[in-house]
C-alpha beads as a LAMMPS data file, in Angstrom:
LAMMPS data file: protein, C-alpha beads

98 atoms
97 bonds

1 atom types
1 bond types

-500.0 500.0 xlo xhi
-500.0 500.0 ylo yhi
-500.0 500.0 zlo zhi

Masses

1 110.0

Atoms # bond

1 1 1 -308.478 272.120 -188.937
2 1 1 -310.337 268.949 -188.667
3 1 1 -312.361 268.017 -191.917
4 1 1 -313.503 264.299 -192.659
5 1 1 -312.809 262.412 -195.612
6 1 1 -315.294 261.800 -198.413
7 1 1 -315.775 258.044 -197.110
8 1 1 -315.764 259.476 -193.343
9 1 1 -319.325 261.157 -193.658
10 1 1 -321.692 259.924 -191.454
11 1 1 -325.561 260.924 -191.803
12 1 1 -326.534 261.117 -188.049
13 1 1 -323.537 263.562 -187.243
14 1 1 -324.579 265.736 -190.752
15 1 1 -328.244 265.642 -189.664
16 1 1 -327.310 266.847 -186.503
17 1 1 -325.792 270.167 -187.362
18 1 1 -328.096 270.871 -189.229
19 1 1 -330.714 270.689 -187.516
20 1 1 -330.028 273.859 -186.078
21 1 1 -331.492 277.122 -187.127
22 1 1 -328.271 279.299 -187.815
23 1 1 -326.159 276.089 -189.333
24 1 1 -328.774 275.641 -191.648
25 1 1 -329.228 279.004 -192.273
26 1 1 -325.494 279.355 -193.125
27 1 1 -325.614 276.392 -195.495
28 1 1 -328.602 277.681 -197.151
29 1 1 -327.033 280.756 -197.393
30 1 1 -323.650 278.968 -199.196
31 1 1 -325.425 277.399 -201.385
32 1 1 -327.055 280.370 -202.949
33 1 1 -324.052 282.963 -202.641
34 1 1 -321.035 280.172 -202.820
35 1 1 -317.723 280.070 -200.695
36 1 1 -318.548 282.381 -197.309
37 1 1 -316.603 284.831 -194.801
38 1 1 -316.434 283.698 -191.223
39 1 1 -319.086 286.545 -190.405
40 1 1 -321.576 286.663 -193.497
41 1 1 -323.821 289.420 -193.557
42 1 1 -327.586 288.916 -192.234
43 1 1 -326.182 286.436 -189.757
44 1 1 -327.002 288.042 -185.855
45 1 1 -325.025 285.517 -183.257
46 1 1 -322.124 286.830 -180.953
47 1 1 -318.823 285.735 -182.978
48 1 1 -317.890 283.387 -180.347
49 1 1 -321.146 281.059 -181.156
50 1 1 -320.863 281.858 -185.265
51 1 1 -316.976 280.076 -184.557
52 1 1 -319.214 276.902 -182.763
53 1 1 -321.614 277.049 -185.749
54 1 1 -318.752 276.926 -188.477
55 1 1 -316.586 274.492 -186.101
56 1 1 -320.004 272.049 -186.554
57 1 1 -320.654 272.168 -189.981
58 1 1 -316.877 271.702 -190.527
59 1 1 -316.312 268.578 -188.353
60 1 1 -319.405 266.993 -189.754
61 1 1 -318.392 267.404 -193.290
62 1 1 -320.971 269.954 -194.574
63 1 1 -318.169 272.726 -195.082
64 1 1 -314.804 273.071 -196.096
65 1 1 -312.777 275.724 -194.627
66 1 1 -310.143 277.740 -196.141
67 1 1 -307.784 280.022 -194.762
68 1 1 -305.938 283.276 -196.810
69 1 1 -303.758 285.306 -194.449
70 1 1 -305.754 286.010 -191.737
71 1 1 -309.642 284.998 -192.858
72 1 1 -310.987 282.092 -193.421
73 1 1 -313.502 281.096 -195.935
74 1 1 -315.972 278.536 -195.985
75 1 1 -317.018 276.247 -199.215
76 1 1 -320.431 274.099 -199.143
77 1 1 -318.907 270.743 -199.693
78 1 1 -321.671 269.821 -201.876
79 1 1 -319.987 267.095 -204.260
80 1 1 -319.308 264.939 -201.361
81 1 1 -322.374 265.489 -199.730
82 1 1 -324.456 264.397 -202.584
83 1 1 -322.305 261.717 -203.172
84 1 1 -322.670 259.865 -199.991
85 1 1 -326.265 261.257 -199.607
86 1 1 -328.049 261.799 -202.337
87 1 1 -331.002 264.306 -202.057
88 1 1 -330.551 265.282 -198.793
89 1 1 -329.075 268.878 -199.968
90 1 1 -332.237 268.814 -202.104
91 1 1 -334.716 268.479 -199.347
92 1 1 -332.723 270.897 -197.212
93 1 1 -332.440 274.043 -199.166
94 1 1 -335.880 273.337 -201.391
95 1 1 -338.707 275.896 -200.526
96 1 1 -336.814 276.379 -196.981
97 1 1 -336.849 272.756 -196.330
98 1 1 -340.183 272.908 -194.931

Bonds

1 1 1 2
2 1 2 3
3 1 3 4
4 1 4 5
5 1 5 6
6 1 6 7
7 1 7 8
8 1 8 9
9 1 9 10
10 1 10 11
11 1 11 12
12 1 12 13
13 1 13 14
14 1 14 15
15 1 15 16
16 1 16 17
17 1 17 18
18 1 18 19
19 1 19 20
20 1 20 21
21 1 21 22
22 1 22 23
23 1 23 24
24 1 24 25
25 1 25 26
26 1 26 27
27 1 27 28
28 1 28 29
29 1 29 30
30 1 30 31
31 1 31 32
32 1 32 33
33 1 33 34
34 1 34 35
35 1 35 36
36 1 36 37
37 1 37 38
38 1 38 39
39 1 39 40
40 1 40 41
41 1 41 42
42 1 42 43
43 1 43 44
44 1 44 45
45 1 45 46
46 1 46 47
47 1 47 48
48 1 48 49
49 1 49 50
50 1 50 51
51 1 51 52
52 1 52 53
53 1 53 54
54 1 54 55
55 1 55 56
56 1 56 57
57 1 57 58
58 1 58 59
59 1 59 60
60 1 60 61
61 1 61 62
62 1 62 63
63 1 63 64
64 1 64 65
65 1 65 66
66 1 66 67
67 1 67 68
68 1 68 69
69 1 69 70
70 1 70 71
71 1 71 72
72 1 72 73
73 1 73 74
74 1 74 75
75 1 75 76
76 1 76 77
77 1 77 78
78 1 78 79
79 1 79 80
80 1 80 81
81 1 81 82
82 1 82 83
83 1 83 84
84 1 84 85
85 1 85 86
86 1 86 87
87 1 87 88
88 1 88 89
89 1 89 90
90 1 90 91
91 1 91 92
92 1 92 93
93 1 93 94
94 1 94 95
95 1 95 96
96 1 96 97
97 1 97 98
């Protein structure tokens, strides 16, 4: 599974995913509960487009994904995020990032 380096972050590609509704709402939801299924509860989207969502937020660097047996689990990659970009987590998941 594809997954950039630390130094291989870029800020347009992170802004990007999330700057839709469900990605965000799945990293909002990480960082309160921690690592994630592939199909976390509350979440309504036909599996298919929940696989795109996770896909996204993998290849941009937001998530690390994990694999035991069959499932996969998904980790907020928080550490490198705040490295290369500090606050932006902040501003995202404070008071809904509105």
């Amino acid at each position: 599974m594809q997954q950039p380096d630390h130094a291989d972050l870029d800020l347009a590609v992170v802004l990007h995913a999330l700057g839709d509704p469900v990605r965000l709402a799945l990293v909002r939801q990480m960082a309160e509960e921690g690592e994630s299924a592939c199909s976390p509860d509350g979440v309504h989207v036909p599996r298919s487009t929940l696989s795109n969502h996770w896909r996204i937020l993998r290849e941009a660097g937001i998530t690390q994904t994990r694999r035991i047996g069959k499932a996969r689990l998904m980790t907020l990659r928080r550490t490198d995020l705040d490295a290369c970009f500090p606050g932006l987590l902040a501003v995202v998941l404070a008071d809904g990032g509105r």
